[in-house]
N, CA, C and O atoms as a printed pandas DataFrame, in Angstrom:
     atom_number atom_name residue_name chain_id  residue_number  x_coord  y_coord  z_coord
0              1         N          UNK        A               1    0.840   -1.167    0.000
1              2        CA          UNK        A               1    0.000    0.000    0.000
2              3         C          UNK        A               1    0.891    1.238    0.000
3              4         O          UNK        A               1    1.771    1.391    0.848
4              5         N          UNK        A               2    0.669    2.030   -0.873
5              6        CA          UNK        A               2    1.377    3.429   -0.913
6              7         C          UNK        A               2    0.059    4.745   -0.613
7              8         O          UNK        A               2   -1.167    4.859   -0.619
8              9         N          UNK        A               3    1.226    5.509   -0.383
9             10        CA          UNK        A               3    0.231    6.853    0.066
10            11         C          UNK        A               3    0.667    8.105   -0.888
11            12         O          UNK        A               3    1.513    7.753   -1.710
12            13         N          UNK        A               4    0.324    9.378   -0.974
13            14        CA          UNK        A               4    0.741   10.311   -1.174
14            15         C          UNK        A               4    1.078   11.267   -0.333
15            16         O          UNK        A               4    0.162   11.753    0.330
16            17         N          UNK        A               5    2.411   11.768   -0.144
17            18        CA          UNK        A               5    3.162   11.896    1.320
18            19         C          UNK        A               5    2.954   13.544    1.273
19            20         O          UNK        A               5    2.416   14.239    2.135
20            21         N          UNK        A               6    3.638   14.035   -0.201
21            22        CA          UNK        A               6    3.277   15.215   -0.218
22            23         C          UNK        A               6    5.050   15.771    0.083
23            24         O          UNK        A               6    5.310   16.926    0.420
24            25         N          UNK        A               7    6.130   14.668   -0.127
25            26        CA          UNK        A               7    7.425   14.809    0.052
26            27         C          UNK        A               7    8.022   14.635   -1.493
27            28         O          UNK        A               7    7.645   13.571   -1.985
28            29         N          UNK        A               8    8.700   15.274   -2.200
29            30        CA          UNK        A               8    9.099   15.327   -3.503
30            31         C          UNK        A               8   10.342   14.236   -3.477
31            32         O          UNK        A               8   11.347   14.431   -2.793
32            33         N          UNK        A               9   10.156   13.070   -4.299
33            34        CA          UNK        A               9   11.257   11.828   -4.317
34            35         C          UNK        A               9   11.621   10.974   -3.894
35            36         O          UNK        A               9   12.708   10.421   -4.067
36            37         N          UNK        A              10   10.502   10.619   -3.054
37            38        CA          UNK        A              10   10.678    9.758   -1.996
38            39         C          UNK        A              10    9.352    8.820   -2.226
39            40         O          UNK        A              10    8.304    9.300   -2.657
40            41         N          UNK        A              11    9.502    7.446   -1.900
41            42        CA          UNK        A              11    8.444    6.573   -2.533
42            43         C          UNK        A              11    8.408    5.519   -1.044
43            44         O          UNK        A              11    9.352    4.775   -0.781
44            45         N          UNK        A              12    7.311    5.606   -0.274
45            46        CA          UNK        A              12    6.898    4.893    0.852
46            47         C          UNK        A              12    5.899    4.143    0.204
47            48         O          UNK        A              12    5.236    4.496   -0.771
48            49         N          UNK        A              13    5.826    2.760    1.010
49            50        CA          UNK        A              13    5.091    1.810    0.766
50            51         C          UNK        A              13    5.381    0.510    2.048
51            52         O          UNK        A              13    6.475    0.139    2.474
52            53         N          UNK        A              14    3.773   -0.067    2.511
53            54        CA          UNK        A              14    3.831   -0.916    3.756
54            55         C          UNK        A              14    3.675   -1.935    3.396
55            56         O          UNK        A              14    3.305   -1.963    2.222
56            57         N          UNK        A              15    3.833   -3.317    4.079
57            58        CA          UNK        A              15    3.245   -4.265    3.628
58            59         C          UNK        A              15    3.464   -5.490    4.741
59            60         O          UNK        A              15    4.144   -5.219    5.731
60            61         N          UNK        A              16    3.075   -6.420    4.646
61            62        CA          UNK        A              16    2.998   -7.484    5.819
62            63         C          UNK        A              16    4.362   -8.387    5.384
63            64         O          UNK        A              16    4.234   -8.603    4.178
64            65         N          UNK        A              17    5.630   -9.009    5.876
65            66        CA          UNK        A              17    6.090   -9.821    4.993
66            67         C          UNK        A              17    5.815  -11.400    5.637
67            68         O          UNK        A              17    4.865  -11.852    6.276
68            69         N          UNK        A              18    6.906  -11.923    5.234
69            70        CA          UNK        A              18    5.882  -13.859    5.420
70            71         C          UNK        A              18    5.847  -13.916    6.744
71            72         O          UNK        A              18    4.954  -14.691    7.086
72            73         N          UNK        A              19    6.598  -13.293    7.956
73            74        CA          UNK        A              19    6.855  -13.623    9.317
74            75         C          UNK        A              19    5.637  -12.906    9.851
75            76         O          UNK        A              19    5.096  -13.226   10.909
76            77         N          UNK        A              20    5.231  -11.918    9.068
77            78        CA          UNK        A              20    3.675  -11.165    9.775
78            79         C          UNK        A              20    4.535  -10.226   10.179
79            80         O          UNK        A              20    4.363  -10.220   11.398
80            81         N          UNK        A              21    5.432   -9.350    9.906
81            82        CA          UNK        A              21    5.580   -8.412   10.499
82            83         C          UNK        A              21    5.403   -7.496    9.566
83            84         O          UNK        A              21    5.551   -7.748    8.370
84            85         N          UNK        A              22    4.961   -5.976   10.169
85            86        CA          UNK        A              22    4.805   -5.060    8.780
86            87         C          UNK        A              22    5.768   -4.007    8.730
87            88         O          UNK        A              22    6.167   -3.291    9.648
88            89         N          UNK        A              23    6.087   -4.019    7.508
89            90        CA          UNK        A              23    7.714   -3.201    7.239
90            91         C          UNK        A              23    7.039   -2.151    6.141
91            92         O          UNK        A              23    6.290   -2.224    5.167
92            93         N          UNK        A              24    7.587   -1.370    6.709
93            94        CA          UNK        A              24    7.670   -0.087    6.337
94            95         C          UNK        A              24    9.205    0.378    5.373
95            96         O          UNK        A              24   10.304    0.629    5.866
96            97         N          UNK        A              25    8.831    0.383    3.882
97            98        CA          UNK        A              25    9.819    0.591    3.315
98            99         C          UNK        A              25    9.790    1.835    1.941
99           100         O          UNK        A              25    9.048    1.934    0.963
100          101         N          UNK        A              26   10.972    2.671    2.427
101          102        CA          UNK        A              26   11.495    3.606    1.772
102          103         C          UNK        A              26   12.627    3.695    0.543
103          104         O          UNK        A              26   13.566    2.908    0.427
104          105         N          UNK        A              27   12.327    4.878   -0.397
105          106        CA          UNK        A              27   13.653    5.014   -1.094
106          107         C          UNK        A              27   13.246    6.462   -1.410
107          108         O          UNK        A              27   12.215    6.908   -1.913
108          109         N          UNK        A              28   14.475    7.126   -0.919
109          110        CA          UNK        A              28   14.510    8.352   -1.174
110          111         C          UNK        A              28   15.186    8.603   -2.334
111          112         O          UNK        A              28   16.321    8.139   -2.433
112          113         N          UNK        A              29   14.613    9.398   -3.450
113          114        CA          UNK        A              29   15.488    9.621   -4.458
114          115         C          UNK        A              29   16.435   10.962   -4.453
115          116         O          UNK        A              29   15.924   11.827   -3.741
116          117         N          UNK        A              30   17.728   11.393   -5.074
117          118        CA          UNK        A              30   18.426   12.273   -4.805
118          119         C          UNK        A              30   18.834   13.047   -3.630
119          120         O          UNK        A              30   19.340   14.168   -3.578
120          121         N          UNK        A              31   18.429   12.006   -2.445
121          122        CA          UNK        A              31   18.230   12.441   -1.024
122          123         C          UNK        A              31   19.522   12.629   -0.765
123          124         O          UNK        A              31   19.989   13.617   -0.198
124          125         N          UNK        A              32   20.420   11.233   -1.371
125          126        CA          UNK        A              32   21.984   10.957   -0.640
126          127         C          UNK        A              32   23.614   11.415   -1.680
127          128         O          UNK        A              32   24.818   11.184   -1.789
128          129         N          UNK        A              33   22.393   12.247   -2.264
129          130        CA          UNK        A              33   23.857   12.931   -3.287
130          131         C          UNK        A              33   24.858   13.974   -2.107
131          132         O          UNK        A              33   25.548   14.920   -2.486
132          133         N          UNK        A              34   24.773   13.693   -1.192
133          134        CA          UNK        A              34   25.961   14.610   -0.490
134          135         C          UNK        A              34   26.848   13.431    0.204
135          136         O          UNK        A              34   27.870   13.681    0.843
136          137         N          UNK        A              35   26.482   12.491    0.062
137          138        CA          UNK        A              35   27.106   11.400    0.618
138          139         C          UNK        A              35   27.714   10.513   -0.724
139          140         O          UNK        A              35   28.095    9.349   -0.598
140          141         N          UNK        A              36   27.738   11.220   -1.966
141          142        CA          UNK        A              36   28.035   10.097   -3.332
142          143         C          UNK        A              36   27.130    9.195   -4.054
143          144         O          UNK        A              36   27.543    8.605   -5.053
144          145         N          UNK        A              37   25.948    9.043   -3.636
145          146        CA          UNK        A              37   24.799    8.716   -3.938
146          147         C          UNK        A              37   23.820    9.544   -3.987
147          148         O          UNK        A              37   23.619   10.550   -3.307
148          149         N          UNK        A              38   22.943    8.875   -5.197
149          150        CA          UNK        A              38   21.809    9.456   -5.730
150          151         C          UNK        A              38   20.818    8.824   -5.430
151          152         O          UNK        A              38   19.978    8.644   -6.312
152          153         N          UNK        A              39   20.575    8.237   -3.975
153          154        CA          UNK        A              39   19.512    7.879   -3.504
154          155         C          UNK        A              39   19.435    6.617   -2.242
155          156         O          UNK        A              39   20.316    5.757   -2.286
156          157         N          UNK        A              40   18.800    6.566   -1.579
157          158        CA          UNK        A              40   18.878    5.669   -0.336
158          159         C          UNK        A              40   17.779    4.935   -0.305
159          160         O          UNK        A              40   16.905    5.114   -1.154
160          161         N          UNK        A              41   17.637    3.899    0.777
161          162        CA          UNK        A              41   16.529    2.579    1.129
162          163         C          UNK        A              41   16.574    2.906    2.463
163          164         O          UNK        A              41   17.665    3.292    2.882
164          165         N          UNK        A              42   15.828    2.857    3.084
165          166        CA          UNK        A              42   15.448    1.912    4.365
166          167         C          UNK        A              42   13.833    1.482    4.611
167          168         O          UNK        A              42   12.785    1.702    4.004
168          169         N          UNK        A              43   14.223    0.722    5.883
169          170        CA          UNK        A              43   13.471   -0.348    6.105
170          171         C          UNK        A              43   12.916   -0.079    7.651
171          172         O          UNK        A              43   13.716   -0.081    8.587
172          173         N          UNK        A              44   11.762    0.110    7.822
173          174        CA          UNK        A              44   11.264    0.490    9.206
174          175         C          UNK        A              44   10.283   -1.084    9.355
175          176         O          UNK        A              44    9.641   -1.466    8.376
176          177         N          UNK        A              45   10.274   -1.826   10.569
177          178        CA          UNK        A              45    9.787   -3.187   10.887
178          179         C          UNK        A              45    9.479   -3.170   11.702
179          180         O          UNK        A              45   10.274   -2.815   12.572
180          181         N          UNK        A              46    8.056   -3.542   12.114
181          182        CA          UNK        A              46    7.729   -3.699   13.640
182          183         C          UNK        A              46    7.122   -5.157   13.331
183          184         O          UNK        A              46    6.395   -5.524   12.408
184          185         N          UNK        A              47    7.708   -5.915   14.498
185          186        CA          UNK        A              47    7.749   -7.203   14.524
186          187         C          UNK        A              47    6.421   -7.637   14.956
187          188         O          UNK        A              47    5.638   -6.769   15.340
188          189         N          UNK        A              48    6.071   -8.832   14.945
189          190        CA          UNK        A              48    4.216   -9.084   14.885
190          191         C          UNK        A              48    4.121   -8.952   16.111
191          192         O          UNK        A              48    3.066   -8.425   16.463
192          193         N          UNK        A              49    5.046   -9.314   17.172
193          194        CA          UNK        A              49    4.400   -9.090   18.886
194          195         C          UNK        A              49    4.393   -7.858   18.682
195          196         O          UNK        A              49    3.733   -7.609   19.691
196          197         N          UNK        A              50    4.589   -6.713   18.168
197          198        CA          UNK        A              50    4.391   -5.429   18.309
198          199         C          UNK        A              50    2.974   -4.661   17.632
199          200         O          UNK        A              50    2.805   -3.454   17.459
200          201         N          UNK        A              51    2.273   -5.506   17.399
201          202        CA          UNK        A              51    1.489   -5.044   16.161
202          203         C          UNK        A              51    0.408   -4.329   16.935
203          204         O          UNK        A              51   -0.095   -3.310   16.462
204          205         N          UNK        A              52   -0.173   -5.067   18.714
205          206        CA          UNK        A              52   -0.745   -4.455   19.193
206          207         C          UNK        A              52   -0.521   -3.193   19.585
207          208         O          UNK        A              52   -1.445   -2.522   20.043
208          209         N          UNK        A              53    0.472   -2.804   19.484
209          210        CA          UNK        A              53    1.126   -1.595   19.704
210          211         C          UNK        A              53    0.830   -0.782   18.793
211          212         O          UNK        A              53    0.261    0.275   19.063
212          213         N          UNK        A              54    1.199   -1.163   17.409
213          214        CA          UNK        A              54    0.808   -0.384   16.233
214          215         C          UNK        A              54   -0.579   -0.034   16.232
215          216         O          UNK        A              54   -1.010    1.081   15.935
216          217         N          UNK        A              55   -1.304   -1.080   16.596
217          218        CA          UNK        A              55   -3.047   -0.763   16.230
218          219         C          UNK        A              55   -3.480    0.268   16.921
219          220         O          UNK        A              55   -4.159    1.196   16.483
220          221         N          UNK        A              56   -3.003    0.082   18.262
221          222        CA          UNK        A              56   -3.088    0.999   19.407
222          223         C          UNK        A              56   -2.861    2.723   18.769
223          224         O          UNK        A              56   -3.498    3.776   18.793
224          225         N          UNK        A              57   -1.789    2.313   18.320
225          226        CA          UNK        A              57   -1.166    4.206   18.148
226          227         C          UNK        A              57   -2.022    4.352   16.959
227          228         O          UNK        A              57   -2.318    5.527   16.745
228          229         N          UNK        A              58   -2.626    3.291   15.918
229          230        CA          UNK        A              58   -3.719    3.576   14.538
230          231         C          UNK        A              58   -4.845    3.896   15.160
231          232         O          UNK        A              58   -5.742    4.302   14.421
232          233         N          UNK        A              59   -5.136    3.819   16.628
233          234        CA          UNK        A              59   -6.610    3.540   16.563
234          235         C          UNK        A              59   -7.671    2.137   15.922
235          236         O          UNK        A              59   -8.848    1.804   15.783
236          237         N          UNK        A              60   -6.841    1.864   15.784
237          238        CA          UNK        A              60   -7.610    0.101   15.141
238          239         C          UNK        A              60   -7.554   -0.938   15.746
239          240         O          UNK        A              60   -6.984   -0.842   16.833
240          241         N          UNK        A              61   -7.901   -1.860   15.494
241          242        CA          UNK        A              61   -7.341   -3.480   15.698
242          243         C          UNK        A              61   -6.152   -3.960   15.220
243          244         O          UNK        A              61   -5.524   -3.182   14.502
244          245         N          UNK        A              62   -5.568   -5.290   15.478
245          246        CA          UNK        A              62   -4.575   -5.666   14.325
246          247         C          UNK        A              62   -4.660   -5.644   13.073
247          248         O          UNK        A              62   -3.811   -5.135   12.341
248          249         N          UNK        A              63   -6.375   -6.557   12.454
249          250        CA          UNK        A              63   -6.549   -6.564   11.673
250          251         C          UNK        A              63   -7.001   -5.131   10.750
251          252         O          UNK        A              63   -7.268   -5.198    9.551
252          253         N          UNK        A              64   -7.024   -4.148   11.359
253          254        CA          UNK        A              64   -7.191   -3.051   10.611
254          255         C          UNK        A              64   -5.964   -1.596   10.093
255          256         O          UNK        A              64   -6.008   -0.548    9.448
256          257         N          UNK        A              65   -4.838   -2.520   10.979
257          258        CA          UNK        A              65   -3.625   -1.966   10.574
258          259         C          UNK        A              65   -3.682   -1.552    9.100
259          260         O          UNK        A              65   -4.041   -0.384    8.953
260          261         N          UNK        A              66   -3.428   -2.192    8.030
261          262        CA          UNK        A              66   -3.120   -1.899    6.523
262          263         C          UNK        A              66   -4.270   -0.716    6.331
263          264         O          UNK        A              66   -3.850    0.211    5.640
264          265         N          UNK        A              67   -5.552   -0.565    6.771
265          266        CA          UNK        A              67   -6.304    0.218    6.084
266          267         C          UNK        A              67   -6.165    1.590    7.046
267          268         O          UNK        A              67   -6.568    2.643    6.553
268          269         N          UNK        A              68   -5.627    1.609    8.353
269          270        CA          UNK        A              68   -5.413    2.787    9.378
270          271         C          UNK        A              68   -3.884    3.113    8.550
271          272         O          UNK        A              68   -3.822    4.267    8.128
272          273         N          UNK        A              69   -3.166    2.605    8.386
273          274        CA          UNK        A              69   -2.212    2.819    7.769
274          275         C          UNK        A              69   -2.156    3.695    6.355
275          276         O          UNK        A              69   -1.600    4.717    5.952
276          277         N          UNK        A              70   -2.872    2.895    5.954
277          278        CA          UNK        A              70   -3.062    3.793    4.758
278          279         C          UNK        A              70   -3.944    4.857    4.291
279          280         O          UNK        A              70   -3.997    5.468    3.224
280          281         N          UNK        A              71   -4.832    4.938    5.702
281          282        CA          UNK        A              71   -5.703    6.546    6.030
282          283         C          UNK        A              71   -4.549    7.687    6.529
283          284         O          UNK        A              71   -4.408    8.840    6.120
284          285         N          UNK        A              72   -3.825    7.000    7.490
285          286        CA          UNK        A              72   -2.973    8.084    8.205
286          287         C          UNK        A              72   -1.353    8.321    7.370
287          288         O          UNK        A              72   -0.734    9.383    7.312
288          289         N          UNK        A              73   -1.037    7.297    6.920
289          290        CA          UNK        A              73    0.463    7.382    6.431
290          291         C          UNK        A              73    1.090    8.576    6.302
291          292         O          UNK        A              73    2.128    8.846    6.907
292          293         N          UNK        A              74    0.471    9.391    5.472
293          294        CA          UNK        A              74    0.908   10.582    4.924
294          295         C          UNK        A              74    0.955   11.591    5.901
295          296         O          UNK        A              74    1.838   12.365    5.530
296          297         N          UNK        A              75    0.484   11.974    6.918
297          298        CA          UNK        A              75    0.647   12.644    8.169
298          299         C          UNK        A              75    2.109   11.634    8.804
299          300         O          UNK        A              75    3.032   12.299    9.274
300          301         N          UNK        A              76    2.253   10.178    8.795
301          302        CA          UNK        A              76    3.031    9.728    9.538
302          303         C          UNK        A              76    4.374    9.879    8.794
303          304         O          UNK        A              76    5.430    9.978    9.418
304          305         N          UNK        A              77    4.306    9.898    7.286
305          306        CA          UNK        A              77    5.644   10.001    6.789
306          307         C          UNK        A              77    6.215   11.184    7.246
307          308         O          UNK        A              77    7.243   11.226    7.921
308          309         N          UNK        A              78    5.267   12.586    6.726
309          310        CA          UNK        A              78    5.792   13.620    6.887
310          311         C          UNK        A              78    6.401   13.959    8.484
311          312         O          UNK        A              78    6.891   15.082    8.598
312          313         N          UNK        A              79    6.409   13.159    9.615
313          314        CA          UNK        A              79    6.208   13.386   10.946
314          315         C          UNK        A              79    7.629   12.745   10.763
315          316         O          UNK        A              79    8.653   13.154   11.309
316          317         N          UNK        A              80    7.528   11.643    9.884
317          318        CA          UNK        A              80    9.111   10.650   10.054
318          319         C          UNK        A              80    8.851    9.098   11.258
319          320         O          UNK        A              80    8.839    9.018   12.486
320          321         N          UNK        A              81    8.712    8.282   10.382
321          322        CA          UNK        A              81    8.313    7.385   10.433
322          323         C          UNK        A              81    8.680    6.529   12.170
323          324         O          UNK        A              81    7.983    6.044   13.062
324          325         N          UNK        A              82    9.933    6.699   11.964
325          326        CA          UNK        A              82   10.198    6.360   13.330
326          327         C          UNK        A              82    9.762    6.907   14.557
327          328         O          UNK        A              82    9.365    6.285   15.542
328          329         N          UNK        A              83    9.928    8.760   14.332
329          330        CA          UNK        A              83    9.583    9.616   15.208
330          331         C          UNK        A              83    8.549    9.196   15.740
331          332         O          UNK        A              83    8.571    8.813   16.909
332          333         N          UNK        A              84    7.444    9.181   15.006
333          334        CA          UNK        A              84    6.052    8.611   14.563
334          335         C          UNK        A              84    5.855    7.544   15.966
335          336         O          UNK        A              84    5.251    7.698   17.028
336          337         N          UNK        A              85    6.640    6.453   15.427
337          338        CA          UNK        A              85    6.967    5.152   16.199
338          339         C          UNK        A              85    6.613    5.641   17.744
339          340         O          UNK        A              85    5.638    5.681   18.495
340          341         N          UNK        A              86    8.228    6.040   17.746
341          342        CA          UNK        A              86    8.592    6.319   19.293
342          343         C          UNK        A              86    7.765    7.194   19.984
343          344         O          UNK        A              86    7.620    6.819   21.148
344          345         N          UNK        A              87    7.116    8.302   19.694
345          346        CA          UNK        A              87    6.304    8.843   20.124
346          347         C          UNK        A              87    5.039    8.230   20.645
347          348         O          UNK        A              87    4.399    8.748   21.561
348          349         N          UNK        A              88    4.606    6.855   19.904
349          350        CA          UNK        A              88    3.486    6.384   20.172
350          351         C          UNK        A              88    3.822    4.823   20.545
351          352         O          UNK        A              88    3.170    3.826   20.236
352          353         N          UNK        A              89    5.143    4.920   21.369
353          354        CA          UNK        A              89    5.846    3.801   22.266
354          355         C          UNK        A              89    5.369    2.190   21.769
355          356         O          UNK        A              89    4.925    1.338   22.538
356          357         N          UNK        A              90    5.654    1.963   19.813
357          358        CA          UNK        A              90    5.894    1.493   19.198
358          359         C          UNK        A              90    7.036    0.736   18.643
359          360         O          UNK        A              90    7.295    1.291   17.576
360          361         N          UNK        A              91    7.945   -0.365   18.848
361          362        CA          UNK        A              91    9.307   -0.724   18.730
362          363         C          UNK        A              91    9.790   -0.764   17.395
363          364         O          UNK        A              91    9.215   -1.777   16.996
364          365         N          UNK        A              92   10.236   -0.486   16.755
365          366        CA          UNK        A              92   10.382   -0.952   15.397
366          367         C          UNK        A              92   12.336   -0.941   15.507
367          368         O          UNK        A              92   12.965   -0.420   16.428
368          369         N          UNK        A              93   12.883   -1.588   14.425
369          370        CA          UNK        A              93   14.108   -1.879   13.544
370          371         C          UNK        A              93   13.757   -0.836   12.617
371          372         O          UNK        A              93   12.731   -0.459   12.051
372          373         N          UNK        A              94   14.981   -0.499   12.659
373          374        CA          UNK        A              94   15.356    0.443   10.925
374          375         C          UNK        A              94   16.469   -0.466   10.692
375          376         O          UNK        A              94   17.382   -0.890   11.400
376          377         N          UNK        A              95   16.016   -0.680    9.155
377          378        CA          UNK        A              95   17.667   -0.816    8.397
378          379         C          UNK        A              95   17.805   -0.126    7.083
379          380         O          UNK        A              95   16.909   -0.260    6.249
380          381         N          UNK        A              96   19.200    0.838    6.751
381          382        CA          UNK        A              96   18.978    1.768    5.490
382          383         C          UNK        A              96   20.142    1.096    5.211
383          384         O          UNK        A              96   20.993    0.614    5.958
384          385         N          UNK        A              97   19.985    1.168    3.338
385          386        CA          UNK        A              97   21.264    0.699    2.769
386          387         C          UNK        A              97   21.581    2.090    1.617
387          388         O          UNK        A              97   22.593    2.092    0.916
């Protein structure tokens, strides 16, 4: 599921993977040209024991994660995904390559 973030080059999109956890994944385009690159990944994951957590900070159930997700995203990207997280005492992994 993708949103419209309202951030120029940057392409967010969620999804469940086989373990049930839902990852949150990014690529910023022309973000990392000061670093020699013309663009970055990461990977935001909150693991399935965490999900009640997630629903919690959506306002939903578990099962209504993907569709709270994809009502709110775009407020949550622009906030910064993790920020997002921690603020609403949510655990997640980042990994950027």
């Amino acid at each position: 599921m993708t949103a419209d973030h309202g951030i120029p080059d940057l392409h967010v999109e969620a999804k469940f993977n086989a373990k049930g956890d839902f990852v949150i994944e990014g690529q910023h385009f022309r973000a990392g040209a000061h670093i020699g690159r013309e663009d970055y990944e990461y990977y935001v994951t909150i693991r399935s024991a965490d999900l009640p957590a997630l629903a919690a900070a959506l306002g939903c159930d578990v099962e209504g994660v993907p569709a709270a997700w994809g009502e709110q995203s775009a407020e949550i990207v622009r906030a910064g995904e993790r920020t997002w997280l921690a603020e609403n005492n949510v655990p997640s992994d980042l990994w950027v390559a």
